[in-house]
Each structure stands twice: as C-alpha cells, then as structure tokens.
C-alpha atoms as one frame of an Amber mdcrd trajectory, in Angstrom:
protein
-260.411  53.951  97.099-258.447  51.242  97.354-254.659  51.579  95.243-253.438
  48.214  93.989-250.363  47.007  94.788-247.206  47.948  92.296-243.515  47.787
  91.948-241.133  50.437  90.730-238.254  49.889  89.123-235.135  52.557  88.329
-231.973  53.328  88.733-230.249  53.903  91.684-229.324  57.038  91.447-230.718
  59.614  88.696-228.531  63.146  88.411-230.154  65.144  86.016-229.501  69.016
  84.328-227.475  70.712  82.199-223.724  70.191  83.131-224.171  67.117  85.378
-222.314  65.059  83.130-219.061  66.149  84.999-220.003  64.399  87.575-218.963
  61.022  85.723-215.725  60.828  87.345-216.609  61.406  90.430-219.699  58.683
  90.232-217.182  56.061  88.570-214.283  56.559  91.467-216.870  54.980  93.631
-216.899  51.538  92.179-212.880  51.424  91.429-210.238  52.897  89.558-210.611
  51.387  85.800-213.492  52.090  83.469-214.839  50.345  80.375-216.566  53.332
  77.854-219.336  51.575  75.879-220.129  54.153  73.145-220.780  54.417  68.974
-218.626  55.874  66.833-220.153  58.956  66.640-219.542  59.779  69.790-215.863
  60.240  69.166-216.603  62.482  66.382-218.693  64.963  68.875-215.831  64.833
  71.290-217.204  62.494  73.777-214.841  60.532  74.680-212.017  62.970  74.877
-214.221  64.630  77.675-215.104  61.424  79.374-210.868  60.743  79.281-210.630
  63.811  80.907-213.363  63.757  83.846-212.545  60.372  85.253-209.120  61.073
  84.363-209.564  63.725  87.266-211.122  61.649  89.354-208.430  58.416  89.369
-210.082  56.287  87.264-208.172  55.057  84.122-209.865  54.372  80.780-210.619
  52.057  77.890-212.912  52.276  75.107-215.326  50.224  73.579-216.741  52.046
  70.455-218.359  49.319  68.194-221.702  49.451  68.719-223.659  49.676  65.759
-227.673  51.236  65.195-228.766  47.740  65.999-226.631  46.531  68.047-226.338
  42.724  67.504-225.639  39.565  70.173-222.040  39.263  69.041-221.500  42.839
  69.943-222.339  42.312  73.617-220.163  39.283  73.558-217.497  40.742  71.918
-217.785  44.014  74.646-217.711  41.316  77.349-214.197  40.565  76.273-213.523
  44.321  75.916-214.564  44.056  79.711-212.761  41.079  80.827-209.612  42.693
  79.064-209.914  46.221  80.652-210.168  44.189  84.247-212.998  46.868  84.259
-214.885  47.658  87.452-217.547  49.998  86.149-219.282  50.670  82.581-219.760
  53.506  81.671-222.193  53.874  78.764-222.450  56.694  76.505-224.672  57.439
  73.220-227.942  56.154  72.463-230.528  53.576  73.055-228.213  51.087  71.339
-224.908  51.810  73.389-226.884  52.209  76.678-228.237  48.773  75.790-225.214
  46.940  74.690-222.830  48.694  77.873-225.886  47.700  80.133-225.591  44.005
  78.417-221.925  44.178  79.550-222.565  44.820  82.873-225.277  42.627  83.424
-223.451  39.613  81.777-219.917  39.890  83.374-220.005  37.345  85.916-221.882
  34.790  83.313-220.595  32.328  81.458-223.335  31.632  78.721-223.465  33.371
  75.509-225.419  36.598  75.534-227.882  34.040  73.216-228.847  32.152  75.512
-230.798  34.904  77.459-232.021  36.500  73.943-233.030  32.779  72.578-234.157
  31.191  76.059-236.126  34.595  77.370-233.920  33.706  81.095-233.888  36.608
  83.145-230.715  37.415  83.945-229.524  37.256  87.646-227.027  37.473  89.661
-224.153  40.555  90.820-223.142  42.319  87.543-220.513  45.356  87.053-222.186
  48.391  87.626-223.232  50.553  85.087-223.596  54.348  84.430-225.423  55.527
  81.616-225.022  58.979  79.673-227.786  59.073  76.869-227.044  61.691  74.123
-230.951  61.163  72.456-234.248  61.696  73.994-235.540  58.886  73.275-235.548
  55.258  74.319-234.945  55.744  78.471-232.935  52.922  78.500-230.524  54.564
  81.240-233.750  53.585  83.714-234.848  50.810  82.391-234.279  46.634  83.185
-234.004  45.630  79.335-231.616  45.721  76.907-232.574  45.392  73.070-230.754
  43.745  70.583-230.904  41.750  67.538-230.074  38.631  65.770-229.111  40.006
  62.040-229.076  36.531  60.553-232.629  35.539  61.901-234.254  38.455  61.066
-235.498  38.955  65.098-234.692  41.910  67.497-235.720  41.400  70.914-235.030
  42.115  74.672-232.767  40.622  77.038-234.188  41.318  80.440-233.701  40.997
  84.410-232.888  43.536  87.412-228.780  42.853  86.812-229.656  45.225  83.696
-230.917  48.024  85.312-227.900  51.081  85.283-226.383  51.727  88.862-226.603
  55.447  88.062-227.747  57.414  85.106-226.515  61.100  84.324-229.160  62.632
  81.976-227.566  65.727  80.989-229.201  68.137  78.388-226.193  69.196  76.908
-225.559  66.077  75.808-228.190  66.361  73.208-227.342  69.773  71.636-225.455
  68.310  68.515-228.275  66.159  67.637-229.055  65.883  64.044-232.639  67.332
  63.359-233.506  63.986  61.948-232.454  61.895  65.039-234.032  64.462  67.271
-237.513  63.708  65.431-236.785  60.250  65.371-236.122  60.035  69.106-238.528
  62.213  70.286-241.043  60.305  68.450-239.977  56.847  70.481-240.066  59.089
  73.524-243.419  60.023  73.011-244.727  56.714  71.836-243.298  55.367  75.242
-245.025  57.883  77.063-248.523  57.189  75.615-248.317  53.464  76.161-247.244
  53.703  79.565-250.148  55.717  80.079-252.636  53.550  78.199-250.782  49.907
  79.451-252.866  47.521  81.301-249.616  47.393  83.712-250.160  51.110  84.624
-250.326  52.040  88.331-250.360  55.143  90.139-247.004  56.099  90.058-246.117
  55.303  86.500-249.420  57.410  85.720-247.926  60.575  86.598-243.897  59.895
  85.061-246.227  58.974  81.979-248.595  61.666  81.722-245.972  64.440  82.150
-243.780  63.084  79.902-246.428  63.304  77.186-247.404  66.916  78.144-243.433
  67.996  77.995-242.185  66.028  74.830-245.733  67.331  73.133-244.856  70.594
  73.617-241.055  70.752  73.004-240.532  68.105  70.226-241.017  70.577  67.210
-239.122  73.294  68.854-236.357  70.557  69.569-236.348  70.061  65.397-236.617
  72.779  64.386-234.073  74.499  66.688-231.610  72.093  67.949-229.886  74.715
  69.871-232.948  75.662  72.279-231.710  74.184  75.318-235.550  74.645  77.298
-236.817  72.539  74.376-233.988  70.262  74.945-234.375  69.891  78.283-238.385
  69.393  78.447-237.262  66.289  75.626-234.545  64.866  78.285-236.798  65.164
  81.011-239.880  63.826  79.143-237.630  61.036  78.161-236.299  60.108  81.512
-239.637  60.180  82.423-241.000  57.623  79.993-238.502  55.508  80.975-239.277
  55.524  84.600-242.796  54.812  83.085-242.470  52.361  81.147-240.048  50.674
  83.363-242.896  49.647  85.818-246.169  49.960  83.136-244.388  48.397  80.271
-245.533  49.165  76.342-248.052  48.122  74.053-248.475  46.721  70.273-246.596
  49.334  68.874-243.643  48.141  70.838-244.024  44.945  70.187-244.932  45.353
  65.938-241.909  48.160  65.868-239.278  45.663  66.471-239.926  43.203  63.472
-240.782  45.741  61.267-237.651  47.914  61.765-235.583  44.623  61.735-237.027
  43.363  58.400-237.530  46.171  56.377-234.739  47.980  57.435-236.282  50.930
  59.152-235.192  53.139  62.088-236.715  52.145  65.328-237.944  55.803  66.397
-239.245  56.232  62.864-241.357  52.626  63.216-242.955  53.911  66.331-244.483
  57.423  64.974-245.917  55.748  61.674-247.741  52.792  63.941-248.880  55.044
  66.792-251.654  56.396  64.634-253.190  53.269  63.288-253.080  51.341  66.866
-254.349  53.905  68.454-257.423  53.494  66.080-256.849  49.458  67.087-257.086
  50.700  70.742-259.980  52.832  70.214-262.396  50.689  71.946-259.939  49.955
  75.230-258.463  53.154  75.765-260.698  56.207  74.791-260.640  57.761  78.158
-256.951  57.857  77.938-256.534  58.872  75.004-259.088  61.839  75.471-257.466
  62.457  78.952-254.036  63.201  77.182-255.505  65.153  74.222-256.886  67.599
  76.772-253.695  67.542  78.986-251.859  68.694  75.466-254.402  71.188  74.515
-256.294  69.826  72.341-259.966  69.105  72.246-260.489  65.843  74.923-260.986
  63.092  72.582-259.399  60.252  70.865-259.731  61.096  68.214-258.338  64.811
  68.161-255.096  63.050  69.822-255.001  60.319  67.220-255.056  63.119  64.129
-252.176  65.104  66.017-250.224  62.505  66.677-250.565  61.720  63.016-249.943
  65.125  61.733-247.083  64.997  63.972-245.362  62.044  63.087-246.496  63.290
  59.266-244.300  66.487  59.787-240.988  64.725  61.096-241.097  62.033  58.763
-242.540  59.045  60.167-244.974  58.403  57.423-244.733  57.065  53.806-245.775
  53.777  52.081-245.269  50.798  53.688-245.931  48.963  50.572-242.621  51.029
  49.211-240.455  49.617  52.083-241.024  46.166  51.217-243.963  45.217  53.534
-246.127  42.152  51.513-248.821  40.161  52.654-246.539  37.179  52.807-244.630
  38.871  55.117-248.191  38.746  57.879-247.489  35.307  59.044-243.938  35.678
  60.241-244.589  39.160  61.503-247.633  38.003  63.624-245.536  35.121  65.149
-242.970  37.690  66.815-245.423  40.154  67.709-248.444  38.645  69.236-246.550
  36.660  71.721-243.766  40.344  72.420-243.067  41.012  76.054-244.591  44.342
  75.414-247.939  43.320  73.228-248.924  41.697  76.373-249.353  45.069  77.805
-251.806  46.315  75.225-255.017  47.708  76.328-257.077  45.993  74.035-255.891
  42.098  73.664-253.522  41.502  70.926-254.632  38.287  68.919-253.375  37.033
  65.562-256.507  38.490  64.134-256.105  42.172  65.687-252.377  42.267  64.352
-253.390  41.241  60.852-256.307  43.860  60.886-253.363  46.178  61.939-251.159
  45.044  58.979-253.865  45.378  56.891-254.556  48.861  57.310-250.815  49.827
  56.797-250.729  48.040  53.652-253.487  50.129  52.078-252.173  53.518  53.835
C-alpha cells in the first residue's frame, strides 16, 4: 500500500505532565534574559503570574506583563501587545491562559519584526513570514491546542467576522502542557473546552486533509477526551481525568495542525461572533447536526470512532452520544432564542463556505449544504 505524501507541523519542543510548568524559566533563559507574559486577567486571580515572576525570576530572566486579552481577542489587541513587546525590548513570549491568550501572545511573536497592521494579514489572508520572537505557550484549558498549532484566531468586533491569521512564524517555539494548570477550571469552561477538544479531534479524523500520522494524534484524542470529559466536569479535582483532557487536547492539536477541521469550524466562528456565543459551546451544539450533513462522506469514520469509544460501530450511535453529550454540558438550546433568523443565512453562508477550515469537510461544503445546515438548527 502505497502512503501519500504529508507534512507535519508542531512545535518544537512539547514538555508535557504534571509539574512541567517549572520548567518555564529554564526554557525562556534560552532565548535571553527579558520576557513578555501574554495572559487574561484571570490568570492573575489564580496566581499565575506570581508563579511565572518567580520561575524565570530563578532562572535570570526579568519580566513584564501583558494581561489584556479578552474572550475574543480582537486585532487591536495584538497590535496593542506588539507595543507591549517593543516596550519590554522582549526576547521571548511567553503565553499563558487559553485559546485566546495563546493566540494573541503567538500573534505577538509572529508579528514582531513586521511593520503592517495585524489587519492586513486578518483582511488580506497573507501568510505571515519571516523570523518572529519565539514563543512558549502554557494553556490552562483543554481545549483549542493552539500551543501546537500555526494559526492564531481573532476577531474584528466592528465587522462582525472572527477569523485566522496564519503562517509557520505562528507556530510556538515550545509548549509546556502541564495538567495542573487546569485544576481550577470552572466546571462550565471545562465542558466548554473539552467540547472544542473533542470536536477538533473528530474532524481531524474525518478531514479530507487526514494522513497517517494525524490519524492516530486524532483517533486517540477522541478515545481519551470521550472517556474523561464528564469525569473532568463533574470532578474538577481528578487529576487522571485532567490529564487524559490535556493530553487528548495536545493531541488534537497536533491533529488538526496537519489534517485541518471541517464545517463546524468554519460555521462556529460566525455564529459565536454574531450571536454572542462561546466558541467551545458553538462547536458541541453543531457537531450533531453536521455530522448528520456528513453522513453520506464519512460513515466509516464515524462508525470507526463509535466503536473505538465503546459504543455500537455506527454513525449513528456516535452522532446520538455526541448529542447527549453536548446535551448534558450545555451545548444545546434554541437557536431561534439566541437571535439566529433566516435573514441572518446569507451573510453567514458568505463567511463560512469559503472558511479555511470548511474546505476540509468530508462532504463538499456549498451554499446549498450550509443553508440545509442552518435550516435544521432553526427548527431544532
């Protein structure tokens, strides 16, 4: 059997387990002896930052702090981070929090040396090119992968659009995936998460970009995030649970890095932007109804992961988990409630047809698939 050719794409260097966020300093001291900390707010208030002060305090390397990035982080928060940068004579990022402060420190990084307007790569779709600052990323969800991943997503608040940036200057020098990181996770960002995690896993798996490699990061991810997810909810102190979701996550990432997505990626990103709806929560209400989209394309898949899970091997059974699933943590409701409208189709079909990671879907994604898709939420 012939194996068709593929590229991989990752970090650098990967450290992962419980404790091996202490190795920060150490990693950092490497690339110089100041630091720029890209991080939320919350990350202050769960004692982050003091500990980061202290590790690469130990290891030479002098600190500032960057702690504005929002949920959705926006284009003038990567530009206004760049200054942060530029200020801080930084010569390594290190990035700490979620998918959004992974994403805007990685936009940082990527965009030092450049002097165009973060816009111009989100507007223009140019790859980004070119030495950057390196970056280390410390992700405190299970969820998006982004410390392995060549993207960075962000969004334009006054035009409605969230999108990625993308290019190999974005991919992290070094990511430290670190359990313990997650332990204070509220149960309803754990769900939330986990669902993206899982979502990512699954369309890695069923992608038209898959390849051998990216096969196995995806399938195990779904087999460890399946199993530990609920546990991870329900008991936010069970650190196996919370590291099969860290794992699982990482490995969706790595997955998805090479593979790339599908629709639900590429509807989840207008929706959340419009009707004002958290990303991970977007991902486990669609998964159900494109997977019935999919049906046709991807039934061996889908019936290949059911039985991997446990479950009986068919689409179907994995389709009606997944839903009870996402049912359970709260990724369900009325879309109709949240404000979606038939008026709204047109506009949402223009961003999501043409989406990096539509392209990737295993059944074609036309303007007529999406509105059949859009239908079917609207009379959920």
């Amino acid at each position: 059997m012939v194996i068709e050719p593929f590229t991989l794409r990752s970090a650098i260097e990967i450290q992962f387990g419980s404790g091996t966020r202490r190795q920060v300093g150490k990693l950092a001291s490497a690339f110089g002896r100041r630091a720029l900390l890209v991080t939320g707010r919350g990350a202050a208030r769960r004692g982050l930052v003091d500990e980061s002060v202290g590790l690469l305090a130990e290891a030479g390397v002098e600190m500032s702090v960057f702690d504005a990035v929002e949920p959705e982080p926006s284009l003038q928060t990567v530009d206004t981070g760049r200054e942060a940068l530029r200020a801080a004579e930084a010569d390594v990022v290190i990035a700490v929090g979620g998918g959004s402060a992974l994403d805007v420190g990685k936009a940082i990084g990527a965009l030092a040396y450049h002097p165009e307007p973060v816009e111009h790569y989100f507007v223009g779709g140019h790859e980004i090119r070119g030495p950057a600052v390196p970056v280390i990323a410390l992700p405190t969800t299970s969820g998006t992968g982004a410390e392995v991943t060549p993207n960075s997503v962000l969004s334009d608040p006054e035009a409605l659009h969230k999108a990625s940036i993308r290019g190999l200057a974005l991919m992290p020098r070094a990511a430290i995936v670190d359990p313990e990181l997650t332990l204070s996770l509220p149960p309803e960002q754990t769900a939330f998460s986990g669902l993206d995690a899982l979502v990512q896993a699954i369309e890695s798996y069923t992608s038209t970009g898959v390849n051998v490699v990216s096969n196995m990061y995806a399938e195990e991810a779904t087999v460890r995030l399946a199993r530990s997810l609920r546990r991870a909810v329900q008991d936010g102190s069970d650190l196996a649970a919370r590291e099969d979701m860290a794992l699982g996550s990482l490995l969706a990432g790595l997955a998805l890095a090479s593979a790339r997505l599908g629709l639900v990626h590429g509807l989840a990103h207008p929706l959340g932007v419009m009707y004002h709806v958290p990303h991970g929560r977007v991902c486990g209400w669609l998964m159900p109804t494109v997977m019935r989209f999919n049906r046709e394309a991807a039934e061996a898949r889908y019936a290949h992961l059911a039985g991997r899970i446990g479950l009986a091997p068919t689409a179907d059974a994995l389709t009606a988990w997944f839903e009870e699933l996402a049912a359970e943590l709260g990724a369900c409701g009325s879309w109709r409630e949240v404000g979606l409208k038939e008026d709204d189709f047109d506009r949402l079909i223009e961003i999501a047809v043409p989406a990096g990671s539509s392209k990737f879907n295993p059944r074609k994604v036309t303007e007529a698939g999406v509105r059949e898709v859009l239908g079917e939420l609207l009379r959920a």
